[in-house]
N, C-alpha and C positions, 0 to 999 in steps of 0.2 A: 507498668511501673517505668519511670525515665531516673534514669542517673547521668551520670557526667564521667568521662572517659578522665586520664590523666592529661592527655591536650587539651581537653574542654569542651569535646566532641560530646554531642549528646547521644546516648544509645535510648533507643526507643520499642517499647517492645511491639511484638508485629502486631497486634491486632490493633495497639494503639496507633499505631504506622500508617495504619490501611486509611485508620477512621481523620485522621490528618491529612492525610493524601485527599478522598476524599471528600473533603473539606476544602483543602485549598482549592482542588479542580471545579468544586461548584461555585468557589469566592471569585474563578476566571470566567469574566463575562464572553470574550471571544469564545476562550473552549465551549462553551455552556450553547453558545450560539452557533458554530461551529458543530456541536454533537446534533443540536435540533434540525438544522439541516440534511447531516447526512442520514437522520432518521426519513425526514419528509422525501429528502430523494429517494432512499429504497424503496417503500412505500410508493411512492407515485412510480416508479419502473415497474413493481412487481404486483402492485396490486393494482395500477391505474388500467393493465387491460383486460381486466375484469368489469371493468366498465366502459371501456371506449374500445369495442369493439373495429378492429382495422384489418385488413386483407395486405399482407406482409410477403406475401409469395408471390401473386400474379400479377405484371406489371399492367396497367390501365394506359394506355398515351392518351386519350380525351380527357383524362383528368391530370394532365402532366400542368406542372406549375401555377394551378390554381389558386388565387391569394385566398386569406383566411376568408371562413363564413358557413355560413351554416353548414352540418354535418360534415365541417375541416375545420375546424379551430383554429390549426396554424396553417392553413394549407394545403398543399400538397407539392412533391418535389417532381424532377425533369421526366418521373417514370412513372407517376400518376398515386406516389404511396401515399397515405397520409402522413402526415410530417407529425402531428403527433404521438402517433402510433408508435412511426420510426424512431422518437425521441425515446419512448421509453425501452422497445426494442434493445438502441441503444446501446441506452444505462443498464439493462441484466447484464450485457456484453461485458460493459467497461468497469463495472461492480466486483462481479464475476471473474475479472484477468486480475483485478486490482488484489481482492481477498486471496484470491491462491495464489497468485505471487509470491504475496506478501507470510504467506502459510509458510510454501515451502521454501523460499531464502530465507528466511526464520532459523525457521527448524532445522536446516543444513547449516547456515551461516552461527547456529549458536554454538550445535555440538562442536565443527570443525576448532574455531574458536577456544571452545571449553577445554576441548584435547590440547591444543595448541599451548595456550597460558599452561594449563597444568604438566605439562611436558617440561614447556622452557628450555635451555640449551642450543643444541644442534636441534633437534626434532622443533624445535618451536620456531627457530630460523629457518627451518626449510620449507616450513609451511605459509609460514608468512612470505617467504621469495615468493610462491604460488601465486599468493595473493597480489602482490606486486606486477606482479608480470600481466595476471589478469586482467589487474585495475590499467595494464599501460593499454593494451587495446582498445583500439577505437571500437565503443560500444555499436555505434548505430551501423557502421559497417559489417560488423559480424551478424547482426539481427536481420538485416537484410539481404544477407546471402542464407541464414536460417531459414529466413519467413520464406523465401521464395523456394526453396528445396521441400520445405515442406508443407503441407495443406493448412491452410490458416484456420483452425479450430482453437474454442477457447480457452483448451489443456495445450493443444502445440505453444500458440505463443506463449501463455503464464511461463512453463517450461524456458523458453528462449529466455526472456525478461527474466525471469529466477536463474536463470545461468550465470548470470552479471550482476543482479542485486544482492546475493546471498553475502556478498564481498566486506559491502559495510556491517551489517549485523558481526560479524565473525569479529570484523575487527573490535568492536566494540565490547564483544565477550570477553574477548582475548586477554583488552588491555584489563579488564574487573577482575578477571578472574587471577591474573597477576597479583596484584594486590589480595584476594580470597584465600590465593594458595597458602600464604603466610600466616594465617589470620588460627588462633587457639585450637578452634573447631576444627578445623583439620589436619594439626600435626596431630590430635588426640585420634581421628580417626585413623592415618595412617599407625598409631602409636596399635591402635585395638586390631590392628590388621585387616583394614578395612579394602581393599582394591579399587584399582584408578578408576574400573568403570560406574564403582557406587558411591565414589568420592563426586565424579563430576554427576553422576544424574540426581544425587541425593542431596550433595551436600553444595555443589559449587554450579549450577544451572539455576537451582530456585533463588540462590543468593543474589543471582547474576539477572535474573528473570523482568524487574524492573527498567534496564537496561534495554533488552529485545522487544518489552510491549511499549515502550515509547517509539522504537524504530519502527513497529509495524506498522503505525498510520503515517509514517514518512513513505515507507515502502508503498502504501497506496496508492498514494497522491502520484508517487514515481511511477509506477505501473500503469497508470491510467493515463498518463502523460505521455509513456511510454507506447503505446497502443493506438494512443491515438496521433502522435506524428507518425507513426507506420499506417492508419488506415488514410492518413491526409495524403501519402508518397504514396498509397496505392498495394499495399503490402500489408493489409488489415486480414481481416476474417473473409473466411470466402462466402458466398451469395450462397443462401439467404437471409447467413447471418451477418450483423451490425455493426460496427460501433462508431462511435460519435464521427472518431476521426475519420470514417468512410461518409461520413456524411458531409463534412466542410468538405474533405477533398471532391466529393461531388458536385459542391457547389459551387465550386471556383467562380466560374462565371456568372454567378447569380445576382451578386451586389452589384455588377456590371449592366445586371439585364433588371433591376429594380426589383430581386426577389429578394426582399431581406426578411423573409420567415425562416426561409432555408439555412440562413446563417445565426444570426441574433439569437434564437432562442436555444437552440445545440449549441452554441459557444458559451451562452448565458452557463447550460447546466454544466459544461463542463470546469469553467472557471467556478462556481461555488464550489462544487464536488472537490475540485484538490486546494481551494481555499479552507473551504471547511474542515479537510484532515488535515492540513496544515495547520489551525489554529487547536484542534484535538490534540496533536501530537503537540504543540510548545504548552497547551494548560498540561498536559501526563509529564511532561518532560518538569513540569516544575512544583507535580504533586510530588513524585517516585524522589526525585533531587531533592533533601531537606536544608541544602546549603541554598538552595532556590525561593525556600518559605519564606513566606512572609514572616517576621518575627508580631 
């Protein structure tokens, strides 16, 4: 059932909600295009070497630099890997930092957030300074005194990159749940003596909820982005594990020496990869938004 608010606001009930949302995100030809993608890229990292069987550990130098052709697709790079292999190698890497990242600055950046707005006050000013102060540090400085103290695995860095991403989701909680705190349903629950801890997980996270699932394909794209200027500067994952950006940073000199397998086609996937959550996250950002719909 839809009615009309006394501003003129439509209230929409949730399943009708979902099935408009829904709806508008399949009417977004980018999103639509943009989802098919990152379906075909996981799929080709995760299932492609099930079928292109490649030797990932032991380096070859008689096969070092080899342009594409038979039994190399794309080649092979300065250390004799196959460069296809290595591609989708990769993408589990950069998939992999990208999703749990984006998990757990989620999930941290909503609660903090949700505390936060529903506190308000002193307690909601102290917590947001936090955030302030956080946001003032220079990111990639702090990540590369992390990466390098610590062993480059692909729980260490998520961890690092979620120490700094967590910041935008919160705020974003923060400011909704401002607005939630006021809103019928919640004076009544505090009215029934309900407690702050099952105000915010019950009643003021799920309200809020549309908010953090549009941020988490921004957080992807940022994570993987993120991962891979640390693998380009040398401060990736450690051997023998991958990601894209230890592969450009590998191959610095390659365009130089006329190996453009080694670059073009890893650059290729990783510009789709945070194109495509890019364009996911503005169709969700304008299904969840109904001042976004299309009338």
């Amino acid at each position: 059932m839809t009615t009309t608010a006394p501003e003129g606001e439509q209230i929409v009930a949730p399943a009708k909600s979902w099935r408009l949302g829904a709806h508008e995100f399949f009417s977004n030809k980018l999103g639509v295009a943009g989802l098919v993608v990152l379906v075909l890229i996981v799929l080709f990292c995760f299932l492609g070497p099930l079928f292109h069987h490649t030797e990932q550990v032991h380096a070859d130098p008689l096969l070092s630099d080899l342009p594409p052709g038979p039994g190399h697709p794309l080649g092979t790079d300065g250390s004799g890997f196959d460069e296809l292999g290595r591609i989708m190698l990769g993408g589990q890497a950069a998939l992999e930092i990208g999703l749990l990242t984006a998990l757990v600055a989620t999930v941290f950046g909503t609660i903090f957030g949700a505390i936060s707005g529903l506190l308000g006050g002193l307690a909601d000013a102290a917590m947001m300074r936090i955030v302030d102060i956080l946001l003032s540090i220079p990111f990639l400085f702090v990540v590369l005194i992390l990466a390098t103290k610590y062993q480059g695995t692909v729980l260490s860095l998520s961890l690092v990159i979620a120490s700094f991403a967590w910041l935008y989701p919160a705020r974003l909680v923060r400011a909704e749940v401002l607005s939630l705190r006021t809103r019928d349903f919640v004076s009544a629950a505090r009215t029934m003596g309900t407690g702050p801890v099952r105000i915010i997980f019950r009643h003021l996270i799920p309200n809020s909820i549309s908010v953090a699932i549009v941020n988490v394909t921004f957080q992807v794209a940022d994570a993987i982005l993120a991962i891979s200027f640390l693998g380009f500067l040398g401060f990736g994952l450690s051997f023998p594990d991958v990601s894209w950006g230890d592969m450009l940073g590998g191959a610095q000199n390659a365009i130089s020496n006329g190996y453009w397998w080694q670059v073009y086609p890893v650059g290729a996937c990783l510009v789709l990869v945070v194109l495509a959550a890019n364009f996911v996250g503005d169709a969700l950002r304008d299904a969840f938004d109904i001042r976004l719909r299309r009338r």
